[in-house]
C-alpha positions in Angstrom: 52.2 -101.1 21.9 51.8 -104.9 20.7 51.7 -104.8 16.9 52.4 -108.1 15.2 55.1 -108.4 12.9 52.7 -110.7 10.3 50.4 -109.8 7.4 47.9 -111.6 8.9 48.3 -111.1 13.2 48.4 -107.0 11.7 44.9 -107.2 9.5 43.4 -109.5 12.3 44.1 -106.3 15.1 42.8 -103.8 12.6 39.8 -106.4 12.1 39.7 -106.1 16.2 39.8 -102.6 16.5 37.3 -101.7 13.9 34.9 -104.9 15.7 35.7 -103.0 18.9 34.6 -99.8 17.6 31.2 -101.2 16.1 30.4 -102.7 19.2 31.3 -99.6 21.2 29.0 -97.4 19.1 26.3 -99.8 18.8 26.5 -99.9 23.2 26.0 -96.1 22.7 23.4 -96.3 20.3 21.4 -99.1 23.0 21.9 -96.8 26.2 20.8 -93.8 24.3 17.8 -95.4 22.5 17.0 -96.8 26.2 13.9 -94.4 26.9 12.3 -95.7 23.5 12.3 -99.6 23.7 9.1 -99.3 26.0 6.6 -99.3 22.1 3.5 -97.9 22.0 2.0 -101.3 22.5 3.7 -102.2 26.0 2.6 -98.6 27.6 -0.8 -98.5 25.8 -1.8 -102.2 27.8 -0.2 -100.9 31.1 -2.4 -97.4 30.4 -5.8 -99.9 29.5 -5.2 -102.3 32.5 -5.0 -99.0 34.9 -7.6 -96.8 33.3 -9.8 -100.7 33.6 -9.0 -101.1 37.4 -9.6 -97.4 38.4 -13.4 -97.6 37.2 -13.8 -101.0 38.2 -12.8 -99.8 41.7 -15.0 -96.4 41.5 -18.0 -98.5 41.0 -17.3 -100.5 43.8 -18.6 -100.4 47.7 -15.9 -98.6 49.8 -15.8 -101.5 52.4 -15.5 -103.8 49.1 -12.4 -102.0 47.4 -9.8 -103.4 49.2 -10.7 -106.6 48.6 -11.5 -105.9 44.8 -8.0 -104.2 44.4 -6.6 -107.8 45.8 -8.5 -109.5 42.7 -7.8 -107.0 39.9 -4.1 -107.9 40.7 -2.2 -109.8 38.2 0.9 -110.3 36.1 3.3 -107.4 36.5 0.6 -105.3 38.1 0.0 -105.5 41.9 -3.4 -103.4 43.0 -4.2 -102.1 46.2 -6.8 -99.3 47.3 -6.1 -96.6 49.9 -8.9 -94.0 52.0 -9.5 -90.5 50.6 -6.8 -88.2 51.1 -4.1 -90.5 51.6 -0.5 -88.9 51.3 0.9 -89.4 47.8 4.7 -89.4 47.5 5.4 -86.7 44.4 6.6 -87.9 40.9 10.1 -88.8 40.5 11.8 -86.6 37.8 13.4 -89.8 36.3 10.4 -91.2 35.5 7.9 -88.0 34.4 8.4 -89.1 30.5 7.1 -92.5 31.6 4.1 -91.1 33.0 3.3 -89.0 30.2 3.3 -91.6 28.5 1.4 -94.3 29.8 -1.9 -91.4 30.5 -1.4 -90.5 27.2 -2.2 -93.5 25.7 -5.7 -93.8 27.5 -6.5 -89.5 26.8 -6.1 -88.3 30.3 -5.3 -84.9 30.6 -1.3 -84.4 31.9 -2.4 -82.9 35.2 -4.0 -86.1 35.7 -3.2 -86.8 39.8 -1.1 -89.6 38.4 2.3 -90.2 40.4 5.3 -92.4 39.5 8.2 -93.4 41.7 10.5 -96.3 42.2 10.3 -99.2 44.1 12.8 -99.1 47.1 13.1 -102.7 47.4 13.8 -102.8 43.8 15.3 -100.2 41.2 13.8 -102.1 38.3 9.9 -101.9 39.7 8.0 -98.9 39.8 5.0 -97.8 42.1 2.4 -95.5 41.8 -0.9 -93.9 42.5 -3.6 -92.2 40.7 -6.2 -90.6 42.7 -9.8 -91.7 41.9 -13.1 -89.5 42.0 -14.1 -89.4 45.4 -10.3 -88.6 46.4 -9.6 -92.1 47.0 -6.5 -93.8 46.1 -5.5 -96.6 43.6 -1.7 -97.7 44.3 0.1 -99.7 42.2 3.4 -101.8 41.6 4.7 -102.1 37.8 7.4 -104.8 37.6 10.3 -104.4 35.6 9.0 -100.9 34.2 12.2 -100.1 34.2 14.4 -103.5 33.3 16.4 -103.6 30.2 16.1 -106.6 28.6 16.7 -105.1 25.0 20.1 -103.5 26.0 20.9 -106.6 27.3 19.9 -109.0 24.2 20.9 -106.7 22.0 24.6 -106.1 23.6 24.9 -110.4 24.0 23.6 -110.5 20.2 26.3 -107.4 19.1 28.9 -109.3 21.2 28.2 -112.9 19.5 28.3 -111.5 15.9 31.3 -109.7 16.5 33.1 -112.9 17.6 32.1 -114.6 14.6 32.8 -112.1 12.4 36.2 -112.0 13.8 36.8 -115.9 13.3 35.6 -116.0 10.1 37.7 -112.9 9.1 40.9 -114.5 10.7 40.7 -117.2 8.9 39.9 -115.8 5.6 42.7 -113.7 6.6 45.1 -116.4 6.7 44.2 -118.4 3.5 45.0 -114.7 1.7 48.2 -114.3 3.3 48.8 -118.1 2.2 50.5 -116.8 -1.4 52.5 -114.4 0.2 54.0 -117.1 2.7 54.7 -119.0 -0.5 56.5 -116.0 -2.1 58.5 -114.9 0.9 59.8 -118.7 1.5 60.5 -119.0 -2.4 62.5 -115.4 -2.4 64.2 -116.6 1.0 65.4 -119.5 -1.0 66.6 -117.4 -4.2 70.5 -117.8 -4.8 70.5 -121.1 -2.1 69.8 -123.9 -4.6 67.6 -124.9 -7.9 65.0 -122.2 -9.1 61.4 -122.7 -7.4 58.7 -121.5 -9.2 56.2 -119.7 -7.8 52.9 -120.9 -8.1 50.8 -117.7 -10.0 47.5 -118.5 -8.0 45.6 -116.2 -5.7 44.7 -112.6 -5.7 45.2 -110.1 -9.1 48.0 -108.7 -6.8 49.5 -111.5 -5.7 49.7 -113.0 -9.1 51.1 -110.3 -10.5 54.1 -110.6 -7.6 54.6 -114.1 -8.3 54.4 -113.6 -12.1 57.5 -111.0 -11.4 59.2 -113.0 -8.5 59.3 -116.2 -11.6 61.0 -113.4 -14.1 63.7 -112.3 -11.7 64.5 -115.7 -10.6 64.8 -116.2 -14.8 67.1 -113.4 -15.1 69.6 -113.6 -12.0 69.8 -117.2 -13.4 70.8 -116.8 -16.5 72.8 -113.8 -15.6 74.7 -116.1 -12.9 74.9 -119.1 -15.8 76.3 -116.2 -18.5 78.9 -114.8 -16.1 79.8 -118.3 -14.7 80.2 -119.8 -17.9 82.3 -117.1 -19.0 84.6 -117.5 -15.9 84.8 -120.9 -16.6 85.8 -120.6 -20.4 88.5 -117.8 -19.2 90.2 -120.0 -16.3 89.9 -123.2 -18.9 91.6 -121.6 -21.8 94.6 -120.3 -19.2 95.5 -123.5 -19.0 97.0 -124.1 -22.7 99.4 -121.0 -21.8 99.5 -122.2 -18.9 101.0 -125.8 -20.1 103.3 -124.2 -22.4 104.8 -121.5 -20.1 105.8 -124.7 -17.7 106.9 -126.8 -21.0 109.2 -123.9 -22.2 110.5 -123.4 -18.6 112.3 -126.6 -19.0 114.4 -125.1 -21.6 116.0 -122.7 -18.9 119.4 -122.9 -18.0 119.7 -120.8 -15.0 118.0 -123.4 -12.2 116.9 -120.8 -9.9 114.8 -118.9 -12.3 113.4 -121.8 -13.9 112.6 -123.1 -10.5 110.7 -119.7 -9.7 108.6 -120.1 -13.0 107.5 -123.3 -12.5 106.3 -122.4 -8.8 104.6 -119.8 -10.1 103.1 -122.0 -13.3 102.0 -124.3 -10.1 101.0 -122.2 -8.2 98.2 -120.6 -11.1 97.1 -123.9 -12.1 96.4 -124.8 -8.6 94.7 -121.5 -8.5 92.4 -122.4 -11.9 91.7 -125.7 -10.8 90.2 -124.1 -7.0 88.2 -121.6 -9.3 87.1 -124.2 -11.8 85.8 -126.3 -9.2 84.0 -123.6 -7.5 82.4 -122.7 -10.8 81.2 -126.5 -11.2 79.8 -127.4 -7.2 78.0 -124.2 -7.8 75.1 -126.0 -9.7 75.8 -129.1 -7.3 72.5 -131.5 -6.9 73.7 -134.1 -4.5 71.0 -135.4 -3.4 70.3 -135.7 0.7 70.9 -138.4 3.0 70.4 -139.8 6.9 74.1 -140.4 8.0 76.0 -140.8 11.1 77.6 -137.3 11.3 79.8 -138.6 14.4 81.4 -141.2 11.7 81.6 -138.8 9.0 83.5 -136.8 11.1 85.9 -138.9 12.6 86.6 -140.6 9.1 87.7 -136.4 8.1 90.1 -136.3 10.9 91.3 -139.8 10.3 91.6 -138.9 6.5 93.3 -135.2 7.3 95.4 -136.3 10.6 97.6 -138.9 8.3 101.0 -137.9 8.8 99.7 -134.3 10.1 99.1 -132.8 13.5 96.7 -135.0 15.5 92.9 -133.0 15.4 90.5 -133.7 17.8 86.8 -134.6 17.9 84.6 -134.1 20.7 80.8 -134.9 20.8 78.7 -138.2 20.7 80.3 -141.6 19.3 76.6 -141.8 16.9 74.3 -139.0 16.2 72.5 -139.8 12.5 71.6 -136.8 10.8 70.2 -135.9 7.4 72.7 -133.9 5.1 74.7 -133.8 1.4 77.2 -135.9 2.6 79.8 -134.9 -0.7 79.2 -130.8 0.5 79.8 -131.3 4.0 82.9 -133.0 3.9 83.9 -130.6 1.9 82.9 -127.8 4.1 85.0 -129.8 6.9 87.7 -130.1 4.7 88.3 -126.5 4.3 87.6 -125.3 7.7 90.4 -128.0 8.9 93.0 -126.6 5.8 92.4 -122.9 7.0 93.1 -124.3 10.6 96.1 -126.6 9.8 97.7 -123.8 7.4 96.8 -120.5 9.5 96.9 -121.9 13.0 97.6 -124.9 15.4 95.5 -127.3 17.4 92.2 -127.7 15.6 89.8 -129.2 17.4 85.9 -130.4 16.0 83.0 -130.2 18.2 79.5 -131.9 17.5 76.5 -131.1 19.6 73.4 -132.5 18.6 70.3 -130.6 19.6 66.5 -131.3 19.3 66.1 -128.8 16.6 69.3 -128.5 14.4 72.9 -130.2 14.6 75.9 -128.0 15.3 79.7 -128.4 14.2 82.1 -126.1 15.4 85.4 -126.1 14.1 87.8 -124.1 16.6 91.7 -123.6 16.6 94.5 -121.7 18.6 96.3 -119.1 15.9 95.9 -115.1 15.6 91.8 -115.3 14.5 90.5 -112.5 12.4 89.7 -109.1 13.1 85.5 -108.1 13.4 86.2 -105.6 10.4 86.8 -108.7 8.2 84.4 -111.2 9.7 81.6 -110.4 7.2 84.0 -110.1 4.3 85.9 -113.0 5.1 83.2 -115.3 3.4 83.4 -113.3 -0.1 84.3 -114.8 -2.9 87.9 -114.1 -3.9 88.5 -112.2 -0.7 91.9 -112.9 0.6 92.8 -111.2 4.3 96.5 -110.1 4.5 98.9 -111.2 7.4 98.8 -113.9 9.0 96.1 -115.1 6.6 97.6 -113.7 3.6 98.0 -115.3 -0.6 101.5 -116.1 0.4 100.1 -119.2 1.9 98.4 -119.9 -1.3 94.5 -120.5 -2.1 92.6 -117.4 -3.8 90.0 -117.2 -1.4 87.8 -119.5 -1.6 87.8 -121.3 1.2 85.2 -120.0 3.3 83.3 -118.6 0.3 82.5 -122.1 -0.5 81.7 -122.9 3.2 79.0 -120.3 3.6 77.3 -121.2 0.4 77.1 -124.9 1.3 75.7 -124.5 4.7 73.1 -121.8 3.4 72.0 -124.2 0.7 70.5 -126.4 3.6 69.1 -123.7 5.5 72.0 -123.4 7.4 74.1 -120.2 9.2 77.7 -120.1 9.5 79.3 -117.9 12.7 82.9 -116.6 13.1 84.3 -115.3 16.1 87.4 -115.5 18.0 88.2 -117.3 20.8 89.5 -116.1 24.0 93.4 -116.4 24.1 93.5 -116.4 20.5 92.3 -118.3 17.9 89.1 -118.9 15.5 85.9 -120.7 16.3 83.5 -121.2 13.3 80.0 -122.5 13.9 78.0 -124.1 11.7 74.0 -124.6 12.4 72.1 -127.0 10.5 68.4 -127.3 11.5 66.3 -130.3 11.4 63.6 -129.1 10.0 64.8 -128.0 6.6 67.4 -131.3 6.0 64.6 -134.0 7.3 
């Protein structure tokens, strides 16, 4: 069953349905009130114009009737006369509360030798015969007795309204839903860059959500700034310790053990300063900018490939592209480090696309196990092995890289490569960077 996954596509098929459902009934209600959209008025001028023409023709000549009949005919109602005892064809059961009907209008008794059938030639004209006083016979042809012109207007009038009444409802549907597209792009965006207010316009509801929305966003905030800034102050005041651990492991004399400390000392300021300048890119607002992402890359590899393993760069020699020039290098950066340090043979891949650039960054090395692919881009996570602490770094690396990309709108992808290796895949669409 087709159900739409959209506030408004689902309140425009429930719209539908209970349209659908009116229109059914009211098709019902037509059919069955069928018998009664002849009024009184329609049957009692079809009654008077027959009751008129029977004594007109009673008071005529015999040899005169025929010719008479001829002139009393008009409109809907064709007249002819017939000889005494002419055969009359008995009264169709379909049509015996028609009958009753029209005599009753004019008083005739119901036994009245009055006879209704329909037309052969056509189902919508009805002919009949009403016996005079000397036995004679006055036949007649009603058309369109038996037409239904109200059904019709009246199902092509239901049919209209119900298509405007579904227009109008869709689109009042959508400016509703407008607020709630608002909120869900705003809570999308939560956690990916600066706060956005939500604007508190719209329905009591609606308001309400947005009012709340605005308050969490608050709260995570300044929960975030609290617990960052305390973070920060920790891995800042480490460094006066820090400073004097290395100072007073000058003062060793055994070389080897002085030499351990002070690798040690290194390698925890190296670890503060990674954390520190996590802490600080996390409130980032570099501003946006149309590029050439073909020479920004190629100026990374240049930059990393100094004295290093050569990396290479496959793609176009110019593709300009809208980015945070600053965040992306820096995303680069990393992905190349975890490739040079973990792996061999990096390799950088641009492919431009219509809707969104992508930069994969692949190399040949053991990859990463599908437990740890998720994880791998948590903050402080740290995989052991082959990827392990004892090749320094406190896992940061791709923690960073994921929470640049998704700033822009952007997805990261990790997956191994066939005959080992790591390929990571970074998507940035057009239409949230132009």
């Amino acid at each position: 069953m087709f159900w739409p996954t959209g506030l408004s596509g689902r309140v425009s098929i429930v719209v539908l349905v209970a349209i659908g459902c009116v229109f059914a009934m009211s098709a019902v209600f037509y059919v069955e009130a069928e018998n009664y959209t002849r009024d009184k008025e329609q049957f009692a001028r079809i009654g008077e114009r027959l009751a008129v023409n029977a004594r007109v023709l009673s008071f005529v000549a015999i040899e005169k009737r025929a010719e008479m009949a001829r002139t009393l005919s008009a409109g809907d109602i064709t007249i002819s006369w017939l000889p005494a005892d002419t055969h009359i064809q008995p009264q169709a059961e379909d049509l015996l509360d028609i009958r009753d009907r029209i005599i009753q209008t004019q008083g005739f008794p119901l036994d009245t030798h009055f006879t209704l059938v329909t037309r052969a030639e056509s189902v919508s004209d009805v002919v009949g015969a009403m016996q005079l006083a000397d036995r004679s016979v006055m036949a007649f042809i009603i058309s369109g007795l038996k037409d239904r012109p109200y059904i019709t207007r009246g199902l092509f009038s239901a049919l209209m309204v119900s298509g405007i009444v579904l227009l109008v409802a869709v689109a009042l549907i959508r400016v509703v839903s407008l607020p709630l597209r608002s909120l869900a792009h705003v809570a999308d965006t939560i956690g990916r860059g600066p706060e956005i207010q939500v604007s508190e316009d719209g329905p009591r509801e609606v308001r309400y959500l947005a009012r709340a929305i605005n308050s969490m966003q608050e709260r995570i905030n300044q929960l975030i700034s609290d617990r960052t800034l305390a973070l920060a102050a920790v891995s800042h005041d480490l460094r006066t310790p820090l400073s004097r651990l290395r100072l007073r492991a000058g003062f060793i004399e055994d070389m080897e053990l002085q030499k351990e400390i002070e690798a040690d000392a290194i390698e925890m300021e190296a670890m503060l300063n990674e954390v520190l300048s996590f802490l600080a890119d996390k409130n980032s607002r570099e501003a946006k900018s149309k590029i050439d992402l073909a020479d920004l890359l190629k100026a990374i590899i240049a930059e990393v490939s100094a004295g290093r393993d050569h990396i290479l760069y496959s793609g176009p020699e110019h593709y300009h592209f809208t980015v945070r020039p600053l965040a992306l290098k820096r995303v680069i950066l990393n992905l190349i480090d975890n490739a040079l340090k973990y792996a061999t043979q990096p390799e950088i891949v641009l492919i431009p696309g219509h809707r969104a650039a992508i930069i994969v960054v692949k190399d040949k090395g053991p990859g990463i196990s599908h437990q740890e692919v998720k994880r791998v881009m948590t903050p402080f996570y740290r995989i052991e092995g082959s990827r392990s602490r004892a090749t320094g770094g406190v896992g940061l690396g791709l923690a960073i890289v994921a929470r640049e990309v998704e700033r822009d709108g952007g997805t990261v992808a990790l997956s191994n490569r066939e005959g080992g290796g790591l390929k990571v895949k970074i998507t940035l669409p057009l239409e949230e960077l132009s």
